[in-house]
C-alpha positions in Angstrom: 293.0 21.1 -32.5 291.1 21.8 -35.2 291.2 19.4 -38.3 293.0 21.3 -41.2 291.9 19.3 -44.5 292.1 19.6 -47.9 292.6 17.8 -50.8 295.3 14.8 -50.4 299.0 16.5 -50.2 297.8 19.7 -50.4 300.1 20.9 -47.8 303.2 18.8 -49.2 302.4 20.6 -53.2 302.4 24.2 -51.9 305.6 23.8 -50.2 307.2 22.5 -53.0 305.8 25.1 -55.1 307.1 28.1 -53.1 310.4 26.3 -52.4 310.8 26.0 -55.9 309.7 29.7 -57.0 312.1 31.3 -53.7 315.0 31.8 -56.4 312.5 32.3 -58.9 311.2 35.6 -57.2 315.0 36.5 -55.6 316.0 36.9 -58.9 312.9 38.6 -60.4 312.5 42.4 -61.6 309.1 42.2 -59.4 311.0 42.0 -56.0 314.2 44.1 -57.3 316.4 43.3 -54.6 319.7 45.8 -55.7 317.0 48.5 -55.2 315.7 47.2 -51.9 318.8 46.8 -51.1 319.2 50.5 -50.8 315.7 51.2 -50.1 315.2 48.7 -47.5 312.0 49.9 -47.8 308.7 48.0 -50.0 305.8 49.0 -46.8 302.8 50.5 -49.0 301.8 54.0 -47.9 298.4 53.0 -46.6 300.1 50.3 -44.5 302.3 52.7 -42.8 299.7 55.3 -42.0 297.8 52.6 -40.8 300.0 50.5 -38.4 302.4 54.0 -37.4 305.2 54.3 -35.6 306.9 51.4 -34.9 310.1 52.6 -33.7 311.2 50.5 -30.2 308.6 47.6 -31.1 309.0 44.0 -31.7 307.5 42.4 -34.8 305.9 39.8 -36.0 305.4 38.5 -39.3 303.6 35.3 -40.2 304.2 33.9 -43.8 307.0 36.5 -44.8 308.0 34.7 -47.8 312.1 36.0 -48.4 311.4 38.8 -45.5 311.1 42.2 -47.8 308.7 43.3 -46.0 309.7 42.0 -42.6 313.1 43.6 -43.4 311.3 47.1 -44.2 309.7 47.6 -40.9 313.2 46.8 -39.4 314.5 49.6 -41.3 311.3 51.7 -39.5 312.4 51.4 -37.2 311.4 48.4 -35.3 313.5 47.2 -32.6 312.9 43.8 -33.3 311.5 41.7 -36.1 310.9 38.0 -36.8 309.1 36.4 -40.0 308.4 33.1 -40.1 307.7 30.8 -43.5 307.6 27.4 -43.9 309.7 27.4 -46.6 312.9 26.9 -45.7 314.5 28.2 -48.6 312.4 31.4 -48.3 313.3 31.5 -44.4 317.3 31.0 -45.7 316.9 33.6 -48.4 315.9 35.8 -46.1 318.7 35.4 -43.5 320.8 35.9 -46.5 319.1 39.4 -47.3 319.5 40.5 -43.5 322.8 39.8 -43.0 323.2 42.3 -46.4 321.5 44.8 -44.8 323.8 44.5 -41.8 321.0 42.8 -39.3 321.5 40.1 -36.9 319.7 37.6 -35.7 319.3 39.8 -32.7 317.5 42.7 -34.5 315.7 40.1 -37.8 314.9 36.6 -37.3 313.8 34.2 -39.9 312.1 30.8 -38.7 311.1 27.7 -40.8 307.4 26.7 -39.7 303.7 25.9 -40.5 301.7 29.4 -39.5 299.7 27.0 -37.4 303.0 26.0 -34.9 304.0 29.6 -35.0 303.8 29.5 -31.1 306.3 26.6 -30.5 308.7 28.2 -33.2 309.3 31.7 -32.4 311.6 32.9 -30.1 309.8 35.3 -27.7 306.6 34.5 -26.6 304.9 38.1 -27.7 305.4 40.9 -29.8 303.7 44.3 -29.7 302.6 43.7 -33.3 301.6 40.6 -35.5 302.0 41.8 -39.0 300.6 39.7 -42.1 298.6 39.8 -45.3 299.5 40.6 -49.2 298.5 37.3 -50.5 298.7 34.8 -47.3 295.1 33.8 -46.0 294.3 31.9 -48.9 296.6 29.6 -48.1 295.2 28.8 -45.0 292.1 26.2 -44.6 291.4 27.2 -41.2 291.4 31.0 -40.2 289.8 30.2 -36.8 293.2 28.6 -36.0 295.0 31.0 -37.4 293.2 34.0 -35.4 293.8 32.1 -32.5 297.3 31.7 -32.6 298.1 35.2 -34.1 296.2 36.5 -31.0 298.3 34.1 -28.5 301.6 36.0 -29.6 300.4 39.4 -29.1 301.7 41.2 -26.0 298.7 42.7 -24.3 298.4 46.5 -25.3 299.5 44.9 -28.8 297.5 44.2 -32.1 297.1 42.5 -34.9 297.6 43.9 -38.7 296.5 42.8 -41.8 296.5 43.7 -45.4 294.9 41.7 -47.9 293.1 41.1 -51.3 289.9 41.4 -51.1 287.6 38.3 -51.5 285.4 40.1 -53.9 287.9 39.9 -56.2 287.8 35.9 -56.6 284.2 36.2 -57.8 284.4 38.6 -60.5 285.5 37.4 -64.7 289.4 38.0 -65.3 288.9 39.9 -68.4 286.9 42.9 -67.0 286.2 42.5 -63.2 282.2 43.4 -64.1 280.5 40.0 -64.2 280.6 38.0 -61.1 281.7 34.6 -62.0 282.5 32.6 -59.2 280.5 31.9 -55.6 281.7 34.3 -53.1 280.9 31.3 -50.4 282.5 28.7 -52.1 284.1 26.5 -49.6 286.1 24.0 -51.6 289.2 24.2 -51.8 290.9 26.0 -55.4 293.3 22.8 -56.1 294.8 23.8 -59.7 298.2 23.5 -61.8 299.7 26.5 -62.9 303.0 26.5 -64.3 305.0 29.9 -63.9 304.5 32.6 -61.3 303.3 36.1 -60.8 306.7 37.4 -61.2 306.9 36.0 -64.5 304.2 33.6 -65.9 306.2 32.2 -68.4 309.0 30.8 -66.1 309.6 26.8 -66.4 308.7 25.6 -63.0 308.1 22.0 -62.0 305.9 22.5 -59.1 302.8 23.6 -60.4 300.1 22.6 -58.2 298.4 25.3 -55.7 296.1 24.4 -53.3 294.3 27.8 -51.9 291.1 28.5 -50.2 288.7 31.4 -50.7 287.8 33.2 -47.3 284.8 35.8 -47.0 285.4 38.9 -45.6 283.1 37.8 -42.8 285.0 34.4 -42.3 287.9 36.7 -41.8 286.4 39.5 -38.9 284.3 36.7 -37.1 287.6 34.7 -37.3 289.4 37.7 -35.5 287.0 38.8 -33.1 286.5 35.5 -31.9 289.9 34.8 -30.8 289.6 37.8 -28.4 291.0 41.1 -30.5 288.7 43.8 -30.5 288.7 45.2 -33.9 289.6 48.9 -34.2 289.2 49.4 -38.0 288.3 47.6 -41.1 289.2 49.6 -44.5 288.3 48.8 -47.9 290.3 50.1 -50.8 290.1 51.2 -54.2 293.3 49.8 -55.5 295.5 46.6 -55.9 299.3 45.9 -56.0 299.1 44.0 -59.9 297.1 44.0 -62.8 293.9 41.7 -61.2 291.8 42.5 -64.0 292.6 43.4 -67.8 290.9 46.8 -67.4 292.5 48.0 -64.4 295.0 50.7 -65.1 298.1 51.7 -62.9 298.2 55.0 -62.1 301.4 57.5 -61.0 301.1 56.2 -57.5 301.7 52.3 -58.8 298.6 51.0 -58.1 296.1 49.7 -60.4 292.4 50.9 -60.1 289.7 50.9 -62.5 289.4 53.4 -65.2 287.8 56.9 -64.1 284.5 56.2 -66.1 283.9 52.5 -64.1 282.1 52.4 -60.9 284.6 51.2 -58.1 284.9 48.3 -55.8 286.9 47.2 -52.8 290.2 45.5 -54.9 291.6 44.9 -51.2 291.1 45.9 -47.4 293.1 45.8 -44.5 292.3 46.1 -40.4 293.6 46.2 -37.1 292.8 43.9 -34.1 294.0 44.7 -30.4 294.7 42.3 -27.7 293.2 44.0 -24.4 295.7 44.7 -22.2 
């Protein structure tokens, strides 16, 4: 195996810093759970065109925080889902949420585990579709590792689907997203304290230090090709999910782009990998 590395209790400090924010985020407007509740529904419209149907499939998804989104492809239609998180409190929270929504343990499944022992912790060795993304890679030192054992439970026929930020955004000023300010090939680790959340940056938290890595968009399809999935699309889009930048405007849709008279970049990108049958 791989050695996964980082600063010292870098693993330990982002456990306890999305233990601590589960309630944090339950509770939040930005997750609304009373209207998901009757929703059951938070998939993004470019996700769903892109992965389809699901209806009859089993599911997949690997760091699933409180299982919104895990939950909504249930309601798809999915026969089966599973998230895994290893937060525990995230993993319980969304066992909670399920059995709300009427599912059991035979239709959603949540699991407490590193993404890296996802293999041993499951409970079926392969699903038609390994769903992930929406903030997650960056949390990950090692995305060869990851590839690989996202393609191990993939039923053959099956693929791999990820949405995600995209890296060019980490390189770019806060205030206007025009002037690139950071190395797009940094390898260091970001190892930071900030207090709060993005559900609500003034909360009083306790756990404040983040450890995340920045991963190129190369790193990421070399990663995924090389653990056997043959890539059937790579998309880049023209919108984000929050307010990345200080210029960016959301429009009627609820995505934030940049203003009509700025020249556009990729803001985040998804693809889809398949496992040979």
């Amino acid at each position: 195996m791989r050695e996964r590395t980082g600063p010292d209790g870098w693993r330990e400090a982002n456990r306890a810093r999305w233990d601590e924010r589960v309630a944090l985020h339950t509770a939040s407007d930005y997750y609304d759970q009373d209207t998901f509740r009757r929703t059951r529904d938070v998939i993004r419209d470019f996700e769903a065109a892109e992965v389809g149907d699901v209806t009859g499939r089993s599911l997949l998804h690997l760091q699933c925080h409180f299982g919104q989104d895990t939950l909504s492809w249930a309601h798809r239609g999915a026969a089966r889902v599973v998230g895994l998180d290893f937060s525990e409190p995230a993993a319980e929270a969304a066992r909670d949420l399920a059995a709300a929504l009427g599912y059991g343990p035979d239709r959603a499944a949540f699991v407490t585990a590193d993404v890296y022992d996802a293999a041993e912790a499951v409970p079926d060795p392969a699903y038609d579709i390994v769903y992930t993304g929406i903030g997650a890679v960056n949390w990950l030192p090692d995305l060869v590792g990851w590839a690989e054992t996202a393609a191990s439970l993939i039923a053959p026929g099956g693929f791999l689907y990820l949405a995600e930020f995209h890296p060019l955004g980490d390189v770019l000023d806060e205030e206007t997203g025009s002037r690139v300010a950071h190395d797009y090939f940094r390898s260091a680790a970001w190892d930071e304290e900030t207090p709060g959340s993005y559900t609500n940056f003034e909360a009083p938290t306790v756990h404040n230090r983040s450890v995340e890595w920045q991963h190129s968009l190369g790193d990421v399809v070399s990663a995924v090709a090389g653990a056997g999935l043959r890539l059937e699309f790579l998309h880049e889009h023209d919108l984000t999910l929050f307010q990345r930048f200080g210029v960016l405007r959301r429009g009627t849709d609820g995505y934030y782009r940049f203003p009509a008279d700025r020249p556009r970049i990729p803001l985040m990108y998804s693809l889809k990998a398949t496992k040979p049958a």
